[in-house]
N, C-alpha and C positions, 0 to 999 in steps of 0.2 A: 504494500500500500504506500503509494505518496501521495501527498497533499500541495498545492502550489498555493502560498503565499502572496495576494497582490496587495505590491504596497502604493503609493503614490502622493509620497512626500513625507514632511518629518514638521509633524505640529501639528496643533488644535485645529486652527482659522485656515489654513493653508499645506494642509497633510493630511498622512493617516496619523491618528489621534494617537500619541507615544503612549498611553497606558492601553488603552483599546488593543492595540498592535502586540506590545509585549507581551500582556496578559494573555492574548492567543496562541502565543508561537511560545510561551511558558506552558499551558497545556497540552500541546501538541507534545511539545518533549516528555510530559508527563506522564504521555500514553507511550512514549516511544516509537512516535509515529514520522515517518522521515518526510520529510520535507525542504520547501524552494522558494524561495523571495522569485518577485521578480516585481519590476514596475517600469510604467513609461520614461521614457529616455527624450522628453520634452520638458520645455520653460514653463515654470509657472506664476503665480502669482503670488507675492509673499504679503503676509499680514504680521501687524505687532501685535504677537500676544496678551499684551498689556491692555493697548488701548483699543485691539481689532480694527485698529485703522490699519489701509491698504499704504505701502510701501512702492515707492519709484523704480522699483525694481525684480527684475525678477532671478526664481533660485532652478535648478536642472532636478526634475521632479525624481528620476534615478542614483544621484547623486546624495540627493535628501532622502531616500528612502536608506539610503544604504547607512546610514548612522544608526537605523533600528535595527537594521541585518547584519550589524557589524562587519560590512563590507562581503559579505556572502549576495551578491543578489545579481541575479540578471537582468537586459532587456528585455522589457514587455511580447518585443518581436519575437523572442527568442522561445516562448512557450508554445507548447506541442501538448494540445489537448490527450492526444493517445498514450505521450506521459504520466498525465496525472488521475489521480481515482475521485476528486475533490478539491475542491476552489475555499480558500478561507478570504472574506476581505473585512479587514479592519477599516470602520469609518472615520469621520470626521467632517465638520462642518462644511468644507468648501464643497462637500456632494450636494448641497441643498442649494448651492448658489451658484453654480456652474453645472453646465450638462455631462456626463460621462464622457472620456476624452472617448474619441471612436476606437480606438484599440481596446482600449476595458471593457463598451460595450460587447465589443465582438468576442472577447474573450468569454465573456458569461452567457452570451448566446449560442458560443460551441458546445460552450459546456453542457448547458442547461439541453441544445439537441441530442445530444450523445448520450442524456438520462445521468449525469455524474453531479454529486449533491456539491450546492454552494450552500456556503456558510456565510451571513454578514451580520456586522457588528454596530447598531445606531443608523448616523442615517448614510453608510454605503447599502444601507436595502433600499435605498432610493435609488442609485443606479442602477440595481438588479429591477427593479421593479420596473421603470423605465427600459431598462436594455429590452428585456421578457417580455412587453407589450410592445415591441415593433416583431415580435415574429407570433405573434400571437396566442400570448402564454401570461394571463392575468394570476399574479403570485400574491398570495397571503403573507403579507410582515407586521411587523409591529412596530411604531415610531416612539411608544412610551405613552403613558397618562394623558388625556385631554389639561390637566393640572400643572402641566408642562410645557405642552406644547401650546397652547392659544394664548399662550404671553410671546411666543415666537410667532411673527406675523408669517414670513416668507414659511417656518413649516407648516404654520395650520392653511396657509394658502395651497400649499402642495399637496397636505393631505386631503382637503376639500377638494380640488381638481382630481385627485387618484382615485377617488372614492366615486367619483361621476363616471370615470372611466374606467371601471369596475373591478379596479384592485382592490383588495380584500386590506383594508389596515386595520389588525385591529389592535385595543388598547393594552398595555400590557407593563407591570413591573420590571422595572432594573434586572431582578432575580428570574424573571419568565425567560421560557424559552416559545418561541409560536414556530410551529414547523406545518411545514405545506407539503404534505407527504404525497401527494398529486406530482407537484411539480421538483419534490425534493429539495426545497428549499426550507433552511433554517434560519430564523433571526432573533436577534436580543436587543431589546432598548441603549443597553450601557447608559453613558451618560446623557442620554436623554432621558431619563425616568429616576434620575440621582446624581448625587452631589458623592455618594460615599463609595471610596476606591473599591471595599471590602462587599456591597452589595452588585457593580458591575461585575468583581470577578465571577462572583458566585451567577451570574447569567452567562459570562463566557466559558465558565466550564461546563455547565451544564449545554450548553450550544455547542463546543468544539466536543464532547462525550457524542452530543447526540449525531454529529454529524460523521465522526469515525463509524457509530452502529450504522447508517445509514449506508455510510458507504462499504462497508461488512456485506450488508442485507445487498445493496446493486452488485456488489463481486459476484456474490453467489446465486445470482438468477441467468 
């Protein structure tokens, strides 16, 4: 069994989320489940974490990833669906305010053709959600508590638009896990449904657990 890691940058506002991302690829090892970074080999958009204002400049989204994969990672190009048994992606914020770069889409659209389970963490189940509706595959996720998110305008705008276009969102705890056993899709709020490290992990293990069974259960069909 392998799993492929997509990362796609290094921070909250402008990356994969560094606790979201660790905490994944810290369970993965915990199953002893082998595993591959990879992420796009493009410019992005950098934000100051402090103030969430946008920056003059921009960072190499492969380059920034590699700070979480301590230098283990490939280009995005470089992944080969027939390689992997399972897609993990860790979120972060700038999925909600930018569209999936077209490689990541595509990447979760082979996957998701090929029947091989994606795992996502907050709001990277918005790219999955979005990639899966251009081939016509409406996925069940979860973006966390209505308690949460309608003080966020741009998520509760996305999720009112998803939900017209018959993505299944539903409400769910940090600690939840919501799996779309249809479409073999798994997701977890993280921090979108909490403030406490210790309640995201406990959704990401339970979410990286369920998606080893899962893909266990597609080996052997």
């Amino acid at each position: 069994m392998k799993i492929g890691v997509l990362l796609s940058g290094c921070g909250i506002y402008d990356g994969s989320g560094i606790h979201e991302a660790v905490l994944s690829l810290l369970m993965l090892d915990r199953l002893s489940v082998d595993y591959e970074c990879f992420a796009p080999d493009n410019q992005s958009d950098v934000c100051n974490p402090i103030t969430k204002d946008k920056l003059p400049y921009k960072r190499n989204m492969l380059i920034e990833s590699a700070r979480i994969a301590r230098g283990k990672i490939k280009p995005l190009t470089e992944f080969r669906v027939k390689s992997f048994d399972g897609l993990v992606i860790p979120g972060s914020y700038h999925d909600l305010t930018e569209p999936a770069p077209a490689e990541i889409a595509d990447v979760i659209c082979r996957m998701a053709e090929a029947g091989k389970p994606i795992a996502a963490t907050s709001t990277s189940a918005i790219w999955v959600a979005d990639a899966l509706a251009t081939i016509d595959i409406q996925a069940k996720i979860t973006l966390g508590q209505p308690q949460y998110y309608t003080g966020n305008q741009l998520l509760n705008q996305w999720i009112q638009q998803a939900r017209l276009r018959g993505i299944n969102v539903v409400d769910a705890d940090a600690e939840d896990v919501i799996e779309d056993d249809l479409n073999n899709i798994i997701t977890t709020a993280g921090y979108l449904s909490s403030h406490s490290m210790a309640q995201v992990f406990e959704g990401i293990e339970k979410t990286i657990t369920k998606l080893i069974e899962m893909v266990t259960l597609v080996m052997s069909t």
